[in-house]
PyMOL Python script that loads the backbone (N, CA, C, O; Angstrom):
from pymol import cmd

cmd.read_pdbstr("""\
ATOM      1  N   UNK A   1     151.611 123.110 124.469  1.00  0.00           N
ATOM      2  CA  UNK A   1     152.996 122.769 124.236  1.00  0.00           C
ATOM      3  C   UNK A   1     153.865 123.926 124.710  1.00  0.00           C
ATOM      4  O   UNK A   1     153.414 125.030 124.406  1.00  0.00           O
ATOM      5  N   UNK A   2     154.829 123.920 125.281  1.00  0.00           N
ATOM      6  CA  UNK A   2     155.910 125.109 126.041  1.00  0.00           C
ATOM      7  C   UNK A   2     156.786 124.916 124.555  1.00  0.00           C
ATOM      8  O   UNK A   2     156.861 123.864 123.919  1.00  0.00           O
ATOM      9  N   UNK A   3     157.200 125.774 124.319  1.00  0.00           N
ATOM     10  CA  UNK A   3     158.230 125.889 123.186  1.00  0.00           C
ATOM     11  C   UNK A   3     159.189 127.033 123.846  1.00  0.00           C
ATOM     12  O   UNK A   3     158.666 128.073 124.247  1.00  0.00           O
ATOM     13  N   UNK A   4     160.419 126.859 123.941  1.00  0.00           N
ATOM     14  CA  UNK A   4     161.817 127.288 123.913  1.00  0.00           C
ATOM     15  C   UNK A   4     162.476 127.746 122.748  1.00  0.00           C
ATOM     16  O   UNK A   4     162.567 127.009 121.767  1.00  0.00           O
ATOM     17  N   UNK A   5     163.048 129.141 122.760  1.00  0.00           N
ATOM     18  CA  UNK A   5     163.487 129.257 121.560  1.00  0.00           C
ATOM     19  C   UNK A   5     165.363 129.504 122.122  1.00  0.00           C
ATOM     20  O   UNK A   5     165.863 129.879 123.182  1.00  0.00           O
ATOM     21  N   UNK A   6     165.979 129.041 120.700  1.00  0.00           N
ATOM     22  CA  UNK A   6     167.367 130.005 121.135  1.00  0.00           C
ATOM     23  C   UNK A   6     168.145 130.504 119.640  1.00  0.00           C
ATOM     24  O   UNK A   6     168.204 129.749 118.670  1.00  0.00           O
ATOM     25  N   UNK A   7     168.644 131.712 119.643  1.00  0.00           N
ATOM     26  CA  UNK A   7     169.329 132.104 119.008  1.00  0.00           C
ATOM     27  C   UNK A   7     170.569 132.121 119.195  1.00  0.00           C
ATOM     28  O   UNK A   7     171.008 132.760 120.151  1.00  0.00           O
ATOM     29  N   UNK A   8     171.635 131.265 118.129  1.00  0.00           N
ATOM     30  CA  UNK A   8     173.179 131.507 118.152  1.00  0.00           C
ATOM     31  C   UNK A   8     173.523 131.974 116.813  1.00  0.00           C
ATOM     32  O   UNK A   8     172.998 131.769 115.718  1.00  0.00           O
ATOM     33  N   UNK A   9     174.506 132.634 117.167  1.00  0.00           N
ATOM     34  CA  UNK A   9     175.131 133.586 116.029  1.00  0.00           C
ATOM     35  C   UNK A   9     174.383 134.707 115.156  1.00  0.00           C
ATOM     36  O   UNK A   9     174.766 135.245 114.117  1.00  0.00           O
ATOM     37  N   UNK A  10     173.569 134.839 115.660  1.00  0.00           N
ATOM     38  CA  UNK A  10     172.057 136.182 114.772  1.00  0.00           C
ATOM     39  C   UNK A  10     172.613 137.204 115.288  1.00  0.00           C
ATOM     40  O   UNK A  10     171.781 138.090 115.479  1.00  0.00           O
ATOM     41  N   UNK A  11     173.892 137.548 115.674  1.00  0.00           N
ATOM     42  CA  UNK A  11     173.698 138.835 115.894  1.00  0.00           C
ATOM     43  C   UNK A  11     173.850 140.037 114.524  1.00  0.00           C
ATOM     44  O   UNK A  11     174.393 139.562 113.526  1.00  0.00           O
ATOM     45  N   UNK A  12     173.548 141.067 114.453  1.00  0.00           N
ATOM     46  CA  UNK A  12     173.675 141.600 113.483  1.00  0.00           C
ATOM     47  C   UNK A  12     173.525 141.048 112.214  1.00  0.00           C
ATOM     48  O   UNK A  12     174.272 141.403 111.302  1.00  0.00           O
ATOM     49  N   UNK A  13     172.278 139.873 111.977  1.00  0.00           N
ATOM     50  CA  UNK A  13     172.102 139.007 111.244  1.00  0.00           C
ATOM     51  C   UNK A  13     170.815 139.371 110.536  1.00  0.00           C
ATOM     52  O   UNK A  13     169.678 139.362 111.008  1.00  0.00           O
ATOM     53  N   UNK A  14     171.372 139.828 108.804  1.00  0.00           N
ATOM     54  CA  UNK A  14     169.881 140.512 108.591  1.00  0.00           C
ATOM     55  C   UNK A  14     169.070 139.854 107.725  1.00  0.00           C
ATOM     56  O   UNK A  14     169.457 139.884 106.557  1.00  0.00           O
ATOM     57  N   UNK A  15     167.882 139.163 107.982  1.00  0.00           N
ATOM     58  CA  UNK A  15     166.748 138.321 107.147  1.00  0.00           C
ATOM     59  C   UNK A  15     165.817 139.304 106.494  1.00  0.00           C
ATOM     60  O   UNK A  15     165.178 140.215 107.019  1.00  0.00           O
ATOM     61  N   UNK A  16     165.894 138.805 104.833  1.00  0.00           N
ATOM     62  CA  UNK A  16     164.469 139.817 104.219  1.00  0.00           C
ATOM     63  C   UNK A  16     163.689 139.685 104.572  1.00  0.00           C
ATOM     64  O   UNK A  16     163.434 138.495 104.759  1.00  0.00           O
ATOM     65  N   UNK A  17     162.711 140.595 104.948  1.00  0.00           N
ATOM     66  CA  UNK A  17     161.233 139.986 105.013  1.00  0.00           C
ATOM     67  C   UNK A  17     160.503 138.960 104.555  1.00  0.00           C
ATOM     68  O   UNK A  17     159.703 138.187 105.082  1.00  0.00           O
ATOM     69  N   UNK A  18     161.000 139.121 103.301  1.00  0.00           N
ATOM     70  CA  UNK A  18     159.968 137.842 102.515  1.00  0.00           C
ATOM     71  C   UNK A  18     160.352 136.317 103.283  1.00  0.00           C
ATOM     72  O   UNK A  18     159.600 135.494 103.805  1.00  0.00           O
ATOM     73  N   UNK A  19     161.774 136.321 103.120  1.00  0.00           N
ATOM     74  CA  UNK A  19     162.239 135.304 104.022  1.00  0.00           C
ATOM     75  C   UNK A  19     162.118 135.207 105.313  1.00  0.00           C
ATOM     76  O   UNK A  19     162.141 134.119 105.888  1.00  0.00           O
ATOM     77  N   UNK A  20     162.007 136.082 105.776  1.00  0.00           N
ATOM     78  CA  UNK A  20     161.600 135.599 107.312  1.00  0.00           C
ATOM     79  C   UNK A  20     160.292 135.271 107.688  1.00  0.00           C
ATOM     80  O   UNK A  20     160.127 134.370 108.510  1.00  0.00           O
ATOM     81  N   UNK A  21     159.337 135.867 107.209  1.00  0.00           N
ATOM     82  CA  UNK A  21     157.897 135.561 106.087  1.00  0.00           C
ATOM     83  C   UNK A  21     157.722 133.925 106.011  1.00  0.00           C
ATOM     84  O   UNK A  21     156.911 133.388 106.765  1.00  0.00           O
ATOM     85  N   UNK A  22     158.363 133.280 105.248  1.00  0.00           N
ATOM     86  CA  UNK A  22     158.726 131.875 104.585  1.00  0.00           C
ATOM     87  C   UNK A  22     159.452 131.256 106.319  1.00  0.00           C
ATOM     88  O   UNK A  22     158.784 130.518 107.042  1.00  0.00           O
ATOM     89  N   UNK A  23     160.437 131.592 106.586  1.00  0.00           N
ATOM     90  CA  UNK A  23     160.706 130.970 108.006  1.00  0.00           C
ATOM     91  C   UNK A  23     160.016 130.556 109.191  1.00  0.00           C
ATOM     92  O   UNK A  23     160.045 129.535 109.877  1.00  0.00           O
ATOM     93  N   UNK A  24     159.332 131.732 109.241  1.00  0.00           N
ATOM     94  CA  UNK A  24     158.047 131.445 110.448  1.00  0.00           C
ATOM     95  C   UNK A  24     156.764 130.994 109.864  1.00  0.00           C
ATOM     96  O   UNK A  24     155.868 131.048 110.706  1.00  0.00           O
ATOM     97  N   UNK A  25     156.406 130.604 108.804  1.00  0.00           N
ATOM     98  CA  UNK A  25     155.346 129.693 108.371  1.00  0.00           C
ATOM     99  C   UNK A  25     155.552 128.307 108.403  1.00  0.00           C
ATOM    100  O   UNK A  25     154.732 127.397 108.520  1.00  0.00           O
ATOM    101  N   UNK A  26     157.156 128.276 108.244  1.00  0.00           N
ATOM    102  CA  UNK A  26     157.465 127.035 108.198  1.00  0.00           C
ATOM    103  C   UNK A  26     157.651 126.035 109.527  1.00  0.00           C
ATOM    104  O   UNK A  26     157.304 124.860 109.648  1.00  0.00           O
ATOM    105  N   UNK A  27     158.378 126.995 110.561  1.00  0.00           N
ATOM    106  CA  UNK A  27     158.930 126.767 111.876  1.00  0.00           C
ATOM    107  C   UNK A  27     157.028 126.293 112.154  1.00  0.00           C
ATOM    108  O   UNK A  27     156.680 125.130 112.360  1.00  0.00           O
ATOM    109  N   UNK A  28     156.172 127.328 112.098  1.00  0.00           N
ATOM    110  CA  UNK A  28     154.498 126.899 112.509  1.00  0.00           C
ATOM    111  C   UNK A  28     153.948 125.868 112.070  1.00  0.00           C
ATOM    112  O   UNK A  28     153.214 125.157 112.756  1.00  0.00           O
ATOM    113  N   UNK A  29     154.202 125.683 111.013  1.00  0.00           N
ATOM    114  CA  UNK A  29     154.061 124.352 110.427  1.00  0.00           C
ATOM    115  C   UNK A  29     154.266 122.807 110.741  1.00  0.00           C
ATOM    116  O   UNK A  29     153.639 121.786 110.461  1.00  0.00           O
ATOM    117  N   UNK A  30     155.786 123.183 111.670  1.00  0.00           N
ATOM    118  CA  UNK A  30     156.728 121.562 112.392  1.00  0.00           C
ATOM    119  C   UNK A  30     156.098 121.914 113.309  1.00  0.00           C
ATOM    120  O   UNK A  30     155.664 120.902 113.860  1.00  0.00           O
ATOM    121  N   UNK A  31     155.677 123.090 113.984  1.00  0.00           N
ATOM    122  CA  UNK A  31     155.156 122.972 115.591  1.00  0.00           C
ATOM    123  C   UNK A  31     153.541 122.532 115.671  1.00  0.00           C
ATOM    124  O   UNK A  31     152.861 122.268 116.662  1.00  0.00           O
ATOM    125  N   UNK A  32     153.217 122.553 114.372  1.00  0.00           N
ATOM    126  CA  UNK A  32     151.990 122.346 114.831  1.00  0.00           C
ATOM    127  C   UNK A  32     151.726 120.721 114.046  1.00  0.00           C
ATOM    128  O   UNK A  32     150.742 119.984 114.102  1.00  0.00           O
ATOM    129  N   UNK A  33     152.970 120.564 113.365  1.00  0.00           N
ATOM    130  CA  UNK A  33     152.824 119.132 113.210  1.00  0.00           C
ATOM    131  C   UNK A  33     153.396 117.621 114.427  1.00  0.00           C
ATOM    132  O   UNK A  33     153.239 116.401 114.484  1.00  0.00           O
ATOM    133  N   UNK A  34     154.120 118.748 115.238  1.00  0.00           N
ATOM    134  CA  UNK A  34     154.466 117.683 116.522  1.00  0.00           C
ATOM    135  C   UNK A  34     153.213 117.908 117.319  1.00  0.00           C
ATOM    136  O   UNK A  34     152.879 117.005 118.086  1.00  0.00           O
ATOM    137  N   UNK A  35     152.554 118.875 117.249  1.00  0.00           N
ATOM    138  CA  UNK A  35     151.290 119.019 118.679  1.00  0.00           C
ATOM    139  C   UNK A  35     150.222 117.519 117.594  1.00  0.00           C
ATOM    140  O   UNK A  35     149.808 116.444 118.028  1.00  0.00           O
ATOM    141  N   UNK A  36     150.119 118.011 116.385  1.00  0.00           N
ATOM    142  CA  UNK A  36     149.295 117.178 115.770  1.00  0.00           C
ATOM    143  C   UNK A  36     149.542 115.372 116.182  1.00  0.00           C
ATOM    144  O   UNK A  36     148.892 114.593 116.879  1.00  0.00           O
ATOM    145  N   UNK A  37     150.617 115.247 115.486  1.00  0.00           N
ATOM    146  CA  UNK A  37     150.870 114.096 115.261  1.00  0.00           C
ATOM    147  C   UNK A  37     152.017 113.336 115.863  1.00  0.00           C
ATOM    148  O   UNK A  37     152.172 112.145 115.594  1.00  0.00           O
ATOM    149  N   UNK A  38     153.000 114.123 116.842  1.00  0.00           N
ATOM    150  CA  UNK A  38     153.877 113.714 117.648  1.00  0.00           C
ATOM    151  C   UNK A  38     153.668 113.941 119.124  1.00  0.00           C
ATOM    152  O   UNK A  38     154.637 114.065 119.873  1.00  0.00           O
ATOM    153  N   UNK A  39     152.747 113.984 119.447  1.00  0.00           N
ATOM    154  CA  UNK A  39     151.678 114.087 120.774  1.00  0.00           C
ATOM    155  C   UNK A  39     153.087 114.910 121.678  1.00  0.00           C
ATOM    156  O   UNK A  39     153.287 114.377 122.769  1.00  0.00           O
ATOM    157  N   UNK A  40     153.923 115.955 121.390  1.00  0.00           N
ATOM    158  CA  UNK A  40     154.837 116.740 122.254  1.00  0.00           C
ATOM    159  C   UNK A  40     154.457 117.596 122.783  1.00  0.00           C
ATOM    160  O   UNK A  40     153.702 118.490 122.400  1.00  0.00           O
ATOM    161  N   UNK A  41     155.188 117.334 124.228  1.00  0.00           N
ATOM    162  CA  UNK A  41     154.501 118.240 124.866  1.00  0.00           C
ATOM    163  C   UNK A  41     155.939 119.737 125.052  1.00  0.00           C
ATOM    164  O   UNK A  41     155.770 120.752 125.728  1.00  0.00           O
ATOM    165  N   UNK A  42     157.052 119.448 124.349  1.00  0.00           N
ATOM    166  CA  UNK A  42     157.498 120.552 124.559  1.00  0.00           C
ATOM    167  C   UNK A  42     158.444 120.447 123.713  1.00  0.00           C
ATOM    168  O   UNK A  42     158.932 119.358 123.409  1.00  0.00           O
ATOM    169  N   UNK A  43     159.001 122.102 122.997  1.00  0.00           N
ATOM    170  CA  UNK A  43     159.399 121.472 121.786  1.00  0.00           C
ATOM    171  C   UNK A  43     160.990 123.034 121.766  1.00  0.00           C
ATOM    172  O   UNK A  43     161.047 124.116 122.349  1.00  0.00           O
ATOM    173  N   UNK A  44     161.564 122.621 121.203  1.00  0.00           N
ATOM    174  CA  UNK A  44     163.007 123.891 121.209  1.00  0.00           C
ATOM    175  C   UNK A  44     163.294 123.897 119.861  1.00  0.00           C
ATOM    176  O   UNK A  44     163.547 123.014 119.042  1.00  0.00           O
ATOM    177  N   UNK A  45     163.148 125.675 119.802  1.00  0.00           N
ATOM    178  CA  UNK A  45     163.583 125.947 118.167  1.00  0.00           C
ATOM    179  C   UNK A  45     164.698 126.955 118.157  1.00  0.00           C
ATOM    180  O   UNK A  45     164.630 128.012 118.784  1.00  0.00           O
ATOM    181  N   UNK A  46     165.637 126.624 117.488  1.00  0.00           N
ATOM    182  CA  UNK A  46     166.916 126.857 117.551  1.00  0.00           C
ATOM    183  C   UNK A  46     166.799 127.810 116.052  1.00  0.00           C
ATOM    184  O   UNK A  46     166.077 127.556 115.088  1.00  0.00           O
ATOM    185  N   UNK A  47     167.785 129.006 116.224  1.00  0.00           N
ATOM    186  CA  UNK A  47     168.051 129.714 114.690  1.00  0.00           C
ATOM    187  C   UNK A  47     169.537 130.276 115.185  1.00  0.00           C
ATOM    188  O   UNK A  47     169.911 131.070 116.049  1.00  0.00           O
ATOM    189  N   UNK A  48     170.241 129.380 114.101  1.00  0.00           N
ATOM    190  CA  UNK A  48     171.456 129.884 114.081  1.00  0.00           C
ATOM    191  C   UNK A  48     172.345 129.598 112.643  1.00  0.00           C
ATOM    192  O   UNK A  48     172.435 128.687 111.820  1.00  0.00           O
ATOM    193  N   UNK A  49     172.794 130.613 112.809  1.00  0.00           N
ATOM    194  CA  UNK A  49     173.882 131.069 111.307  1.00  0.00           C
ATOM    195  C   UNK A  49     175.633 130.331 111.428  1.00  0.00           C
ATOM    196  O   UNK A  49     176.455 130.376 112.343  1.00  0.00           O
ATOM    197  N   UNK A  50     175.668 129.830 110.364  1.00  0.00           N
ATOM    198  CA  UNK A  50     177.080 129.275 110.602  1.00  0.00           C
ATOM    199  C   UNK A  50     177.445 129.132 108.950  1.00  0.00           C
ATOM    200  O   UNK A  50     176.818 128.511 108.091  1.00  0.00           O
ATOM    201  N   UNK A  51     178.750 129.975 108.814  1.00  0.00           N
ATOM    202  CA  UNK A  51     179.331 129.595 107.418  1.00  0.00           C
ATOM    203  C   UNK A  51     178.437 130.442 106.179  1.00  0.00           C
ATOM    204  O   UNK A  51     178.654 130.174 104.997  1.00  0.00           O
ATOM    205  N   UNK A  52     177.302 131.601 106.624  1.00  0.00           N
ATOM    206  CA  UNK A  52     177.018 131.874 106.120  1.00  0.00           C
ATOM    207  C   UNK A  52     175.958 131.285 105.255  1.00  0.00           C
ATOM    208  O   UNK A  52     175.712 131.487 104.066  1.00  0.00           O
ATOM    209  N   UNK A  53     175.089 130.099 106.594  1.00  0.00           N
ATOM    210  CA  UNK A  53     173.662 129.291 106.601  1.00  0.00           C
ATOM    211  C   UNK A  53     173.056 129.327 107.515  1.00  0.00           C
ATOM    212  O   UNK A  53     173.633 129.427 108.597  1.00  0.00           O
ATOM    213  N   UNK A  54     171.791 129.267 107.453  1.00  0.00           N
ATOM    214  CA  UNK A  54     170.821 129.533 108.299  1.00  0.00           C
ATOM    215  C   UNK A  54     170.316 128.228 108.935  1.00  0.00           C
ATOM    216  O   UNK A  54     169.857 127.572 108.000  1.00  0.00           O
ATOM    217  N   UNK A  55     170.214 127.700 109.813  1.00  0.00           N
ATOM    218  CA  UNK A  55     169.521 126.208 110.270  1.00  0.00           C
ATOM    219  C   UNK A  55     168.738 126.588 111.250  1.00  0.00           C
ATOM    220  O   UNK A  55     169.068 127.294 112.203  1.00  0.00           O
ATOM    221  N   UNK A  56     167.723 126.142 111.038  1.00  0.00           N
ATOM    222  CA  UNK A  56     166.570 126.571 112.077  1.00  0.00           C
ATOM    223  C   UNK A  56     166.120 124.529 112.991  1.00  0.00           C
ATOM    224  O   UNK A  56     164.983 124.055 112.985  1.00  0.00           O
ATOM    225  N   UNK A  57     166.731 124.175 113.297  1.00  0.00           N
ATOM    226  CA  UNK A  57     165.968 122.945 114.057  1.00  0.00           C
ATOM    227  C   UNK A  57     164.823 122.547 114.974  1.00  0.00           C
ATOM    228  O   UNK A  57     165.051 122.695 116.174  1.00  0.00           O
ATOM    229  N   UNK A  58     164.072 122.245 114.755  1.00  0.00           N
ATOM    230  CA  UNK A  58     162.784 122.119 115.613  1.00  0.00           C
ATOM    231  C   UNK A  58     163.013 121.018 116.369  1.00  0.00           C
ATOM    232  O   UNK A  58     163.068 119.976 115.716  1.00  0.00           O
ATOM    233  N   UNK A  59     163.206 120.890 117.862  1.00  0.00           N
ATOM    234  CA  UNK A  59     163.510 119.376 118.494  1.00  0.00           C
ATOM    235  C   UNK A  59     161.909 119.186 119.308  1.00  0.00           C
ATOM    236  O   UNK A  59     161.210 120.138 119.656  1.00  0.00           O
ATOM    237  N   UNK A  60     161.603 117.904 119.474  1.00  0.00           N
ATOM    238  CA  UNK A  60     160.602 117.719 121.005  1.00  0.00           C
ATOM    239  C   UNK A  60     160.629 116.538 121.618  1.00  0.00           C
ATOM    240  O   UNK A  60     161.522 115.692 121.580  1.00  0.00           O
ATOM    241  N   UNK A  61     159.888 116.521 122.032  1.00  0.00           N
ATOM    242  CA  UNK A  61     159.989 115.589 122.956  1.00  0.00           C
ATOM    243  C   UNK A  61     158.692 114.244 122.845  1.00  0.00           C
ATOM    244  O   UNK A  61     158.464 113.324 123.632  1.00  0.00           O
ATOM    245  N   UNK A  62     157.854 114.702 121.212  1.00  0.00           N
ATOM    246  CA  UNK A  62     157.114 113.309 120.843  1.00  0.00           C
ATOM    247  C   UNK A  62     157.730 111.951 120.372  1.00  0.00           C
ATOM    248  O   UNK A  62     158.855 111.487 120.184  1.00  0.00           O
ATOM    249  N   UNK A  63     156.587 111.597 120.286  1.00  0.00           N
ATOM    250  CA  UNK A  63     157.198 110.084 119.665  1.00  0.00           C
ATOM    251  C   UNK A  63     157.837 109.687 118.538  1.00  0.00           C
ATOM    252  O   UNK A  63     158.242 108.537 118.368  1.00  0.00           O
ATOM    253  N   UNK A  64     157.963 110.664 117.675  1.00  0.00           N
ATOM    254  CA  UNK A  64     158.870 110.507 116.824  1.00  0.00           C
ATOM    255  C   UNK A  64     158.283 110.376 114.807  1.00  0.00           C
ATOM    256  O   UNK A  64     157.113 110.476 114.438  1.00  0.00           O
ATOM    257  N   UNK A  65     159.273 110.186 114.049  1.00  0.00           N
ATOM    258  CA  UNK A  65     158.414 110.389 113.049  1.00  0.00           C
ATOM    259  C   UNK A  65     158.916 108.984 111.781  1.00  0.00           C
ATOM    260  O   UNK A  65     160.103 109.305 111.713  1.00  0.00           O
ATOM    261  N   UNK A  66     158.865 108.422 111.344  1.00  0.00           N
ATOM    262  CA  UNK A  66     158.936 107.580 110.165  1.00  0.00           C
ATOM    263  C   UNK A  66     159.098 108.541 109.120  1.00  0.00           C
ATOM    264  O   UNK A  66     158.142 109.264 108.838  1.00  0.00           O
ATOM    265  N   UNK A  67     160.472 108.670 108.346  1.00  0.00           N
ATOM    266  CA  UNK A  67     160.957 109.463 107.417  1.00  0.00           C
ATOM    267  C   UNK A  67     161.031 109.180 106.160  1.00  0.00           C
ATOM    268  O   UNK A  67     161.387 109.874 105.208  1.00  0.00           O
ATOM    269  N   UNK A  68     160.528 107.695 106.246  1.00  0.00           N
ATOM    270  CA  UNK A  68     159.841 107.214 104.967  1.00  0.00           C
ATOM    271  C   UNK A  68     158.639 107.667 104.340  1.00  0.00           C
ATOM    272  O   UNK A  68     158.277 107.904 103.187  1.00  0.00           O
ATOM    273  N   UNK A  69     158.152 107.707 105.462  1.00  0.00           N
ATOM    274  CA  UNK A  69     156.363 107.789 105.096  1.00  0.00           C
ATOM    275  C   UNK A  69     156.341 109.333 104.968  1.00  0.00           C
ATOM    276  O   UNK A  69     155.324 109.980 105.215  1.00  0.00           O
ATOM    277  N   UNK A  70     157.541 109.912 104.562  1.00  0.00           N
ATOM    278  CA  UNK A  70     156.942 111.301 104.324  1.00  0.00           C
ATOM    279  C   UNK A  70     156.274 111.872 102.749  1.00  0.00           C
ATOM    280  O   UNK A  70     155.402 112.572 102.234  1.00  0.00           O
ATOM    281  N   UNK A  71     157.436 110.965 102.480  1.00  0.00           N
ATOM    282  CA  UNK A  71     156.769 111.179 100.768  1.00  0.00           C
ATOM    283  C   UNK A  71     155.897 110.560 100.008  1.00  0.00           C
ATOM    284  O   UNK A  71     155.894 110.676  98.783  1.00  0.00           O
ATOM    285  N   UNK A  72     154.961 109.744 100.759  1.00  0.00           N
ATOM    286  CA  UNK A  72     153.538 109.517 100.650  1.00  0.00           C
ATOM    287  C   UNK A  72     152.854 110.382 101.517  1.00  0.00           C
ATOM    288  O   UNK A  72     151.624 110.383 101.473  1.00  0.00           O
ATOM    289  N   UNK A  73     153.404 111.066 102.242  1.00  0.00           N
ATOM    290  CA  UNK A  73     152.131 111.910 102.929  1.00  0.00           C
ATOM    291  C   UNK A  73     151.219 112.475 101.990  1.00  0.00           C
ATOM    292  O   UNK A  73     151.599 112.650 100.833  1.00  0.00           O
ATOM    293  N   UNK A  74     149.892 112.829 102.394  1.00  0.00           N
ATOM    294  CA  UNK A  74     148.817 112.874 101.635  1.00  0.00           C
ATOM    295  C   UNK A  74     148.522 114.467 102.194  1.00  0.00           C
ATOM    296  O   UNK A  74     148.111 115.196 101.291  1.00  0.00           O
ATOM    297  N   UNK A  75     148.641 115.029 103.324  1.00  0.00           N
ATOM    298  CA  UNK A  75     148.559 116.146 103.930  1.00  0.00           C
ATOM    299  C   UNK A  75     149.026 117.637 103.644  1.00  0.00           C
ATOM    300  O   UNK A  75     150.048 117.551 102.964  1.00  0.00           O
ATOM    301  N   UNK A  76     148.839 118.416 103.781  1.00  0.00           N
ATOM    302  CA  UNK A  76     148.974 119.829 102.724  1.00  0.00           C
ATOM    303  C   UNK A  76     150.798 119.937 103.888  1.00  0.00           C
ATOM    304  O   UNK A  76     151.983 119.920 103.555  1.00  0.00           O
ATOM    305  N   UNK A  77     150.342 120.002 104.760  1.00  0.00           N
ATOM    306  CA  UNK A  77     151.456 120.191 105.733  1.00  0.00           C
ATOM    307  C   UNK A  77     152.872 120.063 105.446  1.00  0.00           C
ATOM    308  O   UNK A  77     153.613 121.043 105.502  1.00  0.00           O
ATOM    309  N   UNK A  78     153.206 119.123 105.200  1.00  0.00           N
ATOM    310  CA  UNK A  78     154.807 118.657 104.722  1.00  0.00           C
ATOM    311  C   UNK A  78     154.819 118.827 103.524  1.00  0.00           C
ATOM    312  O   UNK A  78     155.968 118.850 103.082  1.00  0.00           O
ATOM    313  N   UNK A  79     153.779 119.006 102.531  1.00  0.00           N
ATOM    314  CA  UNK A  79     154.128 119.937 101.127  1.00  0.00           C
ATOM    315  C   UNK A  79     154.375 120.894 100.977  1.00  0.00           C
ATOM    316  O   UNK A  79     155.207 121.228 100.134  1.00  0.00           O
ATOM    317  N   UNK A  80     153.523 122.011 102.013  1.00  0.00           N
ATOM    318  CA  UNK A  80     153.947 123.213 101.939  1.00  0.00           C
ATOM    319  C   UNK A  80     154.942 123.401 102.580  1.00  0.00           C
ATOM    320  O   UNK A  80     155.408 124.533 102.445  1.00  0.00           O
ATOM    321  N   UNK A  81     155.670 122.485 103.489  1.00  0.00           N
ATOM    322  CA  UNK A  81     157.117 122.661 104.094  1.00  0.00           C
ATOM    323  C   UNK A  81     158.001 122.756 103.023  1.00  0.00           C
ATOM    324  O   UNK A  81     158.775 123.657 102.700  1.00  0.00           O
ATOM    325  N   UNK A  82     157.654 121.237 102.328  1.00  0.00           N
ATOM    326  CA  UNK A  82     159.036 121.140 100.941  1.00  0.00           C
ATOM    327  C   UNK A  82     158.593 122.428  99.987  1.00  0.00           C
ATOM    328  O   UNK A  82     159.533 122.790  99.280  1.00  0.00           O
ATOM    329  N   UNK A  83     157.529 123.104  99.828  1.00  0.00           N
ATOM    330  CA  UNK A  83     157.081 123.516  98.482  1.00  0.00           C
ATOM    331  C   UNK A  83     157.888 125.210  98.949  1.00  0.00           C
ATOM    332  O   UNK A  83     158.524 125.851  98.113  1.00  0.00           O
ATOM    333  N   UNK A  84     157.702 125.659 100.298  1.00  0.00           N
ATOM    334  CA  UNK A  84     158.340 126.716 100.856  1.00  0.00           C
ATOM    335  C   UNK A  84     160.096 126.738 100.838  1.00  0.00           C
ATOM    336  O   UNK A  84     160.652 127.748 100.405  1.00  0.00           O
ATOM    337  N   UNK A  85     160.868 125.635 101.305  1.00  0.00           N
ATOM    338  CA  UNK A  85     162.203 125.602 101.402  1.00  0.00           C
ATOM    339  C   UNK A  85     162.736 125.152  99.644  1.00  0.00           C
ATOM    340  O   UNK A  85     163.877 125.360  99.232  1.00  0.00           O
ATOM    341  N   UNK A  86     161.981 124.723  99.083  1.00  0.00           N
ATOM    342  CA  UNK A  86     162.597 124.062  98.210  1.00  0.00           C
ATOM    343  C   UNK A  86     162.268 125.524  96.476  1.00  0.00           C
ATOM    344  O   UNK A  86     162.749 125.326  95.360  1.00  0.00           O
ATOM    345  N   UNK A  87     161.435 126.709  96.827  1.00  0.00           N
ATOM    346  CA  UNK A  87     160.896 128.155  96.476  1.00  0.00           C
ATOM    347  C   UNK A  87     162.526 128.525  96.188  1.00  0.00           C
ATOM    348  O   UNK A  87     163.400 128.291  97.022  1.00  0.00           O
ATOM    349  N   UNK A  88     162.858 129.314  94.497  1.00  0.00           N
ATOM    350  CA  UNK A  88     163.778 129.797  94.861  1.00  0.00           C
ATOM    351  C   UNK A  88     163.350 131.426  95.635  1.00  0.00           C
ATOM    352  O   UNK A  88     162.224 131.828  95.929  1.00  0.00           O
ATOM    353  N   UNK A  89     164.421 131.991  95.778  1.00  0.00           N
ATOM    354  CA  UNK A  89     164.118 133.383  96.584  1.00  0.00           C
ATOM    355  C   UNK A  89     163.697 134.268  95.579  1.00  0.00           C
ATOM    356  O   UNK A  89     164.185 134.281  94.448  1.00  0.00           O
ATOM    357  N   UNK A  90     162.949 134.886  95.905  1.00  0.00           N
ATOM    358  CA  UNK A  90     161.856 136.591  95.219  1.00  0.00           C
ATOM    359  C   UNK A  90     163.185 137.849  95.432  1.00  0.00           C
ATOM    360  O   UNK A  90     162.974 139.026  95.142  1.00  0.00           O
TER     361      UNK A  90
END
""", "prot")
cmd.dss("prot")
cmd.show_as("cartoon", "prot")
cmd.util.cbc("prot")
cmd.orient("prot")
């Protein structure tokens, strides 16, 4: 998979460790759930700050996902997504 990254507005933008820690497990997590299960072959991850929020978007170019069927997922994957973002902060 080619992955693209871009940063807007990070400049002088400072992430704790722990959190940035929690960010890139998570970002690994969507990328390796589109190679898994969204057969993409190329994927753009965006980190940018606005208003004093962080949005990190993962886009690609698979087939797409049913946003229903997430909360029957049975898979450790999208739990530890929600179980990481949804963590208050240390």
């Amino acid at each position: 998979m080619q992955i693209n990254y871009q940063s807007i507005g990070m400049d002088n933008a400072a992430i704790e460790p722990t959190t940035a820690i929690t960010i890139y497990r998570i970002v690994q997590e969507t990328i390796n759930n589109r190679m898994k299960h969204a057969a993409a072959a190329s994927a753009l991850v965006q980190k940018a700050k606005e208003n004093n929020q962080l949005r990190i978007p993962v886009k690609n170019n698979g087939i797409g996902l049913d946003t229903a069927l997430l909360n029957a997922a049975k898979g450790m994957g999208w739990n530890n997504i929600r179980h990481r973002v949804l963590r208050p902060a240390i």
